[in-house]
VOPAGU-2260 file (C-alpha; in pm, 1 decimal, decimal comma):
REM VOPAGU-2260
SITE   aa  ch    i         X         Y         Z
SITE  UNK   A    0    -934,1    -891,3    1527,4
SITE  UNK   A    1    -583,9    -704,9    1401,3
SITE  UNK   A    2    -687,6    -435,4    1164,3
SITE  UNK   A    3    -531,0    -429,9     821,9
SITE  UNK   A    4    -244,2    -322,3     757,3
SITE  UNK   A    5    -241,2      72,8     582,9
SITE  UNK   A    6     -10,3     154,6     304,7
SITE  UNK   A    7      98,4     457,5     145,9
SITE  UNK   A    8     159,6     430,2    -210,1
SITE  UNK   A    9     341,5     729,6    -415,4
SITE  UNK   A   10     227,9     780,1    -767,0
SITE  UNK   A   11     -44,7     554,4    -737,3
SITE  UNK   A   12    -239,7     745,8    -945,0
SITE  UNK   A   13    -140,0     556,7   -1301,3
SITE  UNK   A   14      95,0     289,8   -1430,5
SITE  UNK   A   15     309,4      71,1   -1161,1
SITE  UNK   A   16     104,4     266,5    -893,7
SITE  UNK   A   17    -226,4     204,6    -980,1
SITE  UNK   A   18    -115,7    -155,1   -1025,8
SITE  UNK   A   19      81,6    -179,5    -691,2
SITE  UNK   A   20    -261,3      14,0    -522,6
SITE  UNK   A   21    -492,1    -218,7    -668,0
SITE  UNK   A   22    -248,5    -574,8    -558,7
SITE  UNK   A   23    -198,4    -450,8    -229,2
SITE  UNK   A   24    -583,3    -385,0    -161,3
SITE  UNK   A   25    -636,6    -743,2    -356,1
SITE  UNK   A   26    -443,3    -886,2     -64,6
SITE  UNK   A   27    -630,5    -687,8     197,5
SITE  UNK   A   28    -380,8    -385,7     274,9
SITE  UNK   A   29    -590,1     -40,5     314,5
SITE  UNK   A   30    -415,0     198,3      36,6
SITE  UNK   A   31    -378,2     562,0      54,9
SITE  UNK   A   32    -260,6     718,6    -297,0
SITE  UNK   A   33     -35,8     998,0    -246,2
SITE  UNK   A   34     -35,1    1177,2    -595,4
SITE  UNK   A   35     -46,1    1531,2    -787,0
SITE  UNK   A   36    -320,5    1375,0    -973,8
SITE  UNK   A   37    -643,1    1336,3    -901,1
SITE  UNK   A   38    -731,5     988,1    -874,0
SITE  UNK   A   39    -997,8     755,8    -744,9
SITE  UNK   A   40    -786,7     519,2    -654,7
SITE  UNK   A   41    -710,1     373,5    -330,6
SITE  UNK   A   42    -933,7     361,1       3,0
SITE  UNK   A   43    -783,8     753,9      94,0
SITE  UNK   A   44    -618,4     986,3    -112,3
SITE  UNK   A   45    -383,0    1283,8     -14,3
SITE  UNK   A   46    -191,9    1526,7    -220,5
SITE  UNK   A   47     161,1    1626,2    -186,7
SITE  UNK   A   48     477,8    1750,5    -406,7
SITE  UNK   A   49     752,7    1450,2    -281,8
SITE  UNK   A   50    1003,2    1711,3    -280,4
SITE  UNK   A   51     883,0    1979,0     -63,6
SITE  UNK   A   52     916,1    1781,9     277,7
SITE  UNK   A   53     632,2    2011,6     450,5
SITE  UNK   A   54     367,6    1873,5     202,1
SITE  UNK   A   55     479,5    1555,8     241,6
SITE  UNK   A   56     450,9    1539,5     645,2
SITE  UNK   A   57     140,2    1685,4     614,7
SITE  UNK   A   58      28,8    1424,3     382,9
SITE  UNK   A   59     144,3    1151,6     621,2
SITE  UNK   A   60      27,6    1280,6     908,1
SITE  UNK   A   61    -310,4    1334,1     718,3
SITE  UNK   A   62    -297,4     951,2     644,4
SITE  UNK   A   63    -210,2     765,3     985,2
SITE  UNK   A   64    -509,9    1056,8    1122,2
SITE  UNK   A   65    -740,4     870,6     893,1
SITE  UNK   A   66    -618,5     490,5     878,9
SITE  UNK   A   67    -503,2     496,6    1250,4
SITE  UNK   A   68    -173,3     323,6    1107,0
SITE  UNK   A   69      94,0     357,4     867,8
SITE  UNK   A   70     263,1      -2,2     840,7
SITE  UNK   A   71     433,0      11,7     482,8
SITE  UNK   A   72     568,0     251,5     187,1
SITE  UNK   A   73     583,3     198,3    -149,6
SITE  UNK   A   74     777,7     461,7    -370,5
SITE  UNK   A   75     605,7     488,5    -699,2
SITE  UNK   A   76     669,3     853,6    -789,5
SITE  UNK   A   77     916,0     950,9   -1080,2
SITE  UNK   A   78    1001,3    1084,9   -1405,7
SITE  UNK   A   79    1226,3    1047,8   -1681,4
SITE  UNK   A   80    1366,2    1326,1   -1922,2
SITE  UNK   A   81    1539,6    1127,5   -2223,9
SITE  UNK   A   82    1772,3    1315,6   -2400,4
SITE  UNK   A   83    2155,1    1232,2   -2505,2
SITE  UNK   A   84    2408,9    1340,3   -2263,4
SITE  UNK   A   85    2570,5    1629,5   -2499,3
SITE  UNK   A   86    2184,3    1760,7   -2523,3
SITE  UNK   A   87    2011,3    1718,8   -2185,6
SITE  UNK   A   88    1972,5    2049,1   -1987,0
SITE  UNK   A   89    1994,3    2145,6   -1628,7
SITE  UNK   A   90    1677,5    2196,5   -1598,8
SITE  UNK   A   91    1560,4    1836,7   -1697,9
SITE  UNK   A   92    1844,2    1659,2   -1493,6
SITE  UNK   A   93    1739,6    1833,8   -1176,2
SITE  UNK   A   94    1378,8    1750,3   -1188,6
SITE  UNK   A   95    1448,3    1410,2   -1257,8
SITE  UNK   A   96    1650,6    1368,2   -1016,6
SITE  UNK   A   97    1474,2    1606,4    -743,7
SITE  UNK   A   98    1130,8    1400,7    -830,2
SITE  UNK   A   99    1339,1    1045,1    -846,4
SITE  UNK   A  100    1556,8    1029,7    -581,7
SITE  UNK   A  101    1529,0    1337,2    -360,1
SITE  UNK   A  102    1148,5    1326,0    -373,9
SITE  UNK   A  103    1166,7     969,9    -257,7
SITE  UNK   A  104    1424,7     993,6      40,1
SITE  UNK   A  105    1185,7    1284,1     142,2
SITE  UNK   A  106     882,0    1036,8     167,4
SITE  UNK   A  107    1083,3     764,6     308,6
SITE  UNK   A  108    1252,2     953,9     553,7
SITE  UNK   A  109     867,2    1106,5     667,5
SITE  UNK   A  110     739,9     777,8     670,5
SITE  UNK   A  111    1044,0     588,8     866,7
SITE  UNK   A  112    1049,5     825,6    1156,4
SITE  UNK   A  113     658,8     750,9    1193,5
SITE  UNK   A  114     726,9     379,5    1125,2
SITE  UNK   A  115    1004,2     356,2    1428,5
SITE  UNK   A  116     785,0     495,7    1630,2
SITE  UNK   A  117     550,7     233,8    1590,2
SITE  UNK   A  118     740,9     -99,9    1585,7
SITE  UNK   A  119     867,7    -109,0    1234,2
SITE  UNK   A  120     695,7    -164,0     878,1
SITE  UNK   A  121     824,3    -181,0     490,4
SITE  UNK   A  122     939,5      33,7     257,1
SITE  UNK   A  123     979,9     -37,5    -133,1
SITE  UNK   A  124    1109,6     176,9    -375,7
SITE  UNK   A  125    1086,2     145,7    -809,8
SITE  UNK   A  126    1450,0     136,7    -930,8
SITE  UNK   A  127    1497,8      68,9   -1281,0
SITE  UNK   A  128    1697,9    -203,7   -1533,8
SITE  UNK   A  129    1869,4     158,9   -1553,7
SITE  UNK   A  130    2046,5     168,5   -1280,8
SITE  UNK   A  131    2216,2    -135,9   -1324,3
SITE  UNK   A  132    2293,2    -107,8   -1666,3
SITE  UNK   A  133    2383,4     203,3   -1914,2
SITE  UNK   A  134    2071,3     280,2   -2137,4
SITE  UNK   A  135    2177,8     550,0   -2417,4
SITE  UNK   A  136    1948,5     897,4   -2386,0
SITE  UNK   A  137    1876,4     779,3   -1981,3
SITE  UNK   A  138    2156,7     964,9   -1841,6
SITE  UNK   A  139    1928,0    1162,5   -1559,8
SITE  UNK   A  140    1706,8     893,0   -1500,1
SITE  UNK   A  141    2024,4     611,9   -1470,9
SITE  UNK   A  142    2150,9     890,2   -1242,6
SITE  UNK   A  143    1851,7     913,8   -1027,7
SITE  UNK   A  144    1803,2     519,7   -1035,0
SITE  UNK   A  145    2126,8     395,6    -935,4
SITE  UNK   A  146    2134,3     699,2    -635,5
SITE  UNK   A  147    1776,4     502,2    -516,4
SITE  UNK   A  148    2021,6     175,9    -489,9
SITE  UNK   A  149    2279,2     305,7    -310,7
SITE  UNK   A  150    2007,7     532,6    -113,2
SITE  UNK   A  151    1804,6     224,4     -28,7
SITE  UNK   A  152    2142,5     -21,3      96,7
SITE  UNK   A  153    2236,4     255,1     368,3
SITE  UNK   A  154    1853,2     283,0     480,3
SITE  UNK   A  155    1823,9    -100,0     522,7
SITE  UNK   A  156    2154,6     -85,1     690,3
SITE  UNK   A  157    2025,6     199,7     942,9
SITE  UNK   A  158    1694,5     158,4     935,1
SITE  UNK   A  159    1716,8    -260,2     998,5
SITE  UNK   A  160    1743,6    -225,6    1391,5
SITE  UNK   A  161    1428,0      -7,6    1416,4
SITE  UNK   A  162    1240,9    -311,3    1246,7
SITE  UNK   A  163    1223,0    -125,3     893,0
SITE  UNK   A  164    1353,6    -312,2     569,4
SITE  UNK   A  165    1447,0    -123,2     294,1
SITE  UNK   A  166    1419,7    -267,3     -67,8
SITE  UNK   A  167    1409,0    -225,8    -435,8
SITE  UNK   A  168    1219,9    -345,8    -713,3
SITE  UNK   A  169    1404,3    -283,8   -1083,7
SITE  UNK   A  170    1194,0    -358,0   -1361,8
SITE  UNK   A  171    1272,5    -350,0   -1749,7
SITE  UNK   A  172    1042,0    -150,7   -1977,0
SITE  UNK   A  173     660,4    -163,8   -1845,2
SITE  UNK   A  174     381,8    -204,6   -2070,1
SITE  UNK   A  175     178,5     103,9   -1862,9
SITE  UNK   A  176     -71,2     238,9   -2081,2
SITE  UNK   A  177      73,9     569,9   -2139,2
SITE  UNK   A  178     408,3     391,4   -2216,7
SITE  UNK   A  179     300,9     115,2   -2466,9
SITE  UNK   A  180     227,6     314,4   -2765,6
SITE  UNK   A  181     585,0     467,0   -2727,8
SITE  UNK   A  182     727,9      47,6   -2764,0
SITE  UNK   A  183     514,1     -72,8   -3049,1
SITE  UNK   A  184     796,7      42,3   -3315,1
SITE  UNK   A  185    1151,6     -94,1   -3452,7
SITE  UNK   A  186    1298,0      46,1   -3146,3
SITE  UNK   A  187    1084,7    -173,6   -2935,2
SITE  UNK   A  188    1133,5    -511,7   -3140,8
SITE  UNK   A  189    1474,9    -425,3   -3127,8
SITE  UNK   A  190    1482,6    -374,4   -2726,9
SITE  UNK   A  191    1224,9    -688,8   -2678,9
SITE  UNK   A  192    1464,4    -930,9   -2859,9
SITE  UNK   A  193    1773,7    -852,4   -2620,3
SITE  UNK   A  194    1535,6    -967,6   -2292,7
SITE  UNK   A  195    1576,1   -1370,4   -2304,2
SITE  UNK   A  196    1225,9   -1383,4   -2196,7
SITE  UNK   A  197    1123,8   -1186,7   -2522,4
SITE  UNK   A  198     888,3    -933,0   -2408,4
SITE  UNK   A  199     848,8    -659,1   -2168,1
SITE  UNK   A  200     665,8    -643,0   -1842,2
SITE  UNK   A  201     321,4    -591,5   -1701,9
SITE  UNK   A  202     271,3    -389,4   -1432,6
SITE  UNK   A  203      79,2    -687,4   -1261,8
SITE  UNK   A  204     416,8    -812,3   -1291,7
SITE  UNK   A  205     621,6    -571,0   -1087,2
SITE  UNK   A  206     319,4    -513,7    -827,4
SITE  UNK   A  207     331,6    -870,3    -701,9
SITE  UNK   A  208     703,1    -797,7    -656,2
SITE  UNK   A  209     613,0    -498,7    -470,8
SITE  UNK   A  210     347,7    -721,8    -251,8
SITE  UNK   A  211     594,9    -998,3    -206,7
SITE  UNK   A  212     895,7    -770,6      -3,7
SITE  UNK   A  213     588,5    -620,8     204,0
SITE  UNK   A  214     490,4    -973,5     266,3
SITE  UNK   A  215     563,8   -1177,8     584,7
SITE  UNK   A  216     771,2   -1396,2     323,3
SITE  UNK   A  217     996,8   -1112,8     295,5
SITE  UNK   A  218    1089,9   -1008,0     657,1
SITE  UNK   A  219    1433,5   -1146,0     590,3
SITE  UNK   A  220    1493,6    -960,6     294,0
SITE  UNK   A  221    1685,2    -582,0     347,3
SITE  UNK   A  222    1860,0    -353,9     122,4
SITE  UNK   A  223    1795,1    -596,4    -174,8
SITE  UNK   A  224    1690,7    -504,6    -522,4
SITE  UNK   A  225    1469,8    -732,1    -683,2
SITE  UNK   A  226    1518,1    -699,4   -1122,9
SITE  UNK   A  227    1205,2    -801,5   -1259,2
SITE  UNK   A  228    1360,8    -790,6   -1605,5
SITE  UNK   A  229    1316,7   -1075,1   -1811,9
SITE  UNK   A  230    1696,0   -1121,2   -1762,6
SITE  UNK   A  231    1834,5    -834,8   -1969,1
SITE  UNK   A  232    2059,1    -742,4   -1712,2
SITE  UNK   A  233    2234,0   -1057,6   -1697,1
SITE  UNK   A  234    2456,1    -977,0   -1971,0
């Protein structure tokens, strides 16, 4: 009998992760959680800052030890600091986009070399409506966002031959837990009424995204991003 496949899910400790962690085990994938929070989520759990690349290839290594296999990636991990661009400082821009972008070459890059080694596998990354379109106060997180696009279409194009594809997944606002509160106001009915589908979306939503490009349906699929969006970006 093939064993199941072992994933490695960043951030799976809350929101998209915790709902990409839970689809992927639905469909029978072993899930570790890598996370700075503690979490009891996912078959094996490791800790690791995404942007110190020692913790993070520790944390791997820690993972295929335990599962025997690493066979797919899915980026979770990020931030956002919302501020205007006159206001924002230094200090938020570079953590968002040392946690967003840097944080999550560092895990792919870990991951891939393992992943060549061993025939191939899948890597996903969460992009953001942001990085296709200009969202006032998002200037560091449109910045980190748009980088994981452009980040993600050179990976699939150098990372294709050693039987790795690289996409995206770029949702509009999420209904997480932590974030829903922050959406039930005039801001948010004004927001909801520009997406043609008229609401925002679950995280269910964007998981099954996430399970569909590490799917056998997807094997074609490389250095695509996938909007789940309601349409709001096709303005």
């Amino acid at each position: 009998m093939t064993p199941p496949r072992v994933a490695l899910v960043t951030g799976g400790a809350g929101g998209i992760g915790a709902a990409v962690v839970a689809a992927l085990e639905a469909e029978g994938t072993r899930v570790a959680v890598l996370d700075r929070t503690e979490t009891s989520l996912g078959e094996l759990q490791v800790g690791a800052d995404t942007t110190d690349p020692a913790q993070v290839r520790a944390a791997v290594d820690e993972v295929v030890a335990r599962a025997g296999r690493l066979d797919v990636l899915v980026n979770c991990a990020g931030v956002a600091t919302i501020a205007p661009a006159l206001e924002i400082d230094l200090a938020g821009w570079e953590r968002t986009v040392a946690v967003n972008l840097t944080g999550a070459f560092v895990v792919a890059q870990t991951v891939a070399r393992h992943l060549a080694a061993h025939g191939g596998g899948r890597i996903v990354t969460i992009a953001s409506q942001a990085a296709t379109v200009g969202l006032a106060g998002h200037v560091a997180y449109a910045a980190s966002k748009a980088g994981l696009l452009g980040m993600t279409r050179t990976l699939a194009l150098e990372w294709g031959p050693l039987g790795i594809t690289v996409n995206t997944v770029s949702p509009t606002v999420v209904l997480t837990p932590l974030a829903r509160p922050n959406w039930e106001n005039p801001a948010g009915e004004a927001l909801r009424a520009q997406i043609p589908v008229g609401r925002f979306a679950e995280p269910e939503e964007v998981a099954a995204a996430v399970v569909f490009l590490t799917g056998p349906g997807a094997a074609m699929v490389n250095g695509h991003d996938l909007v789940v969006d309601g349409g709001y970006t096709v303005r």
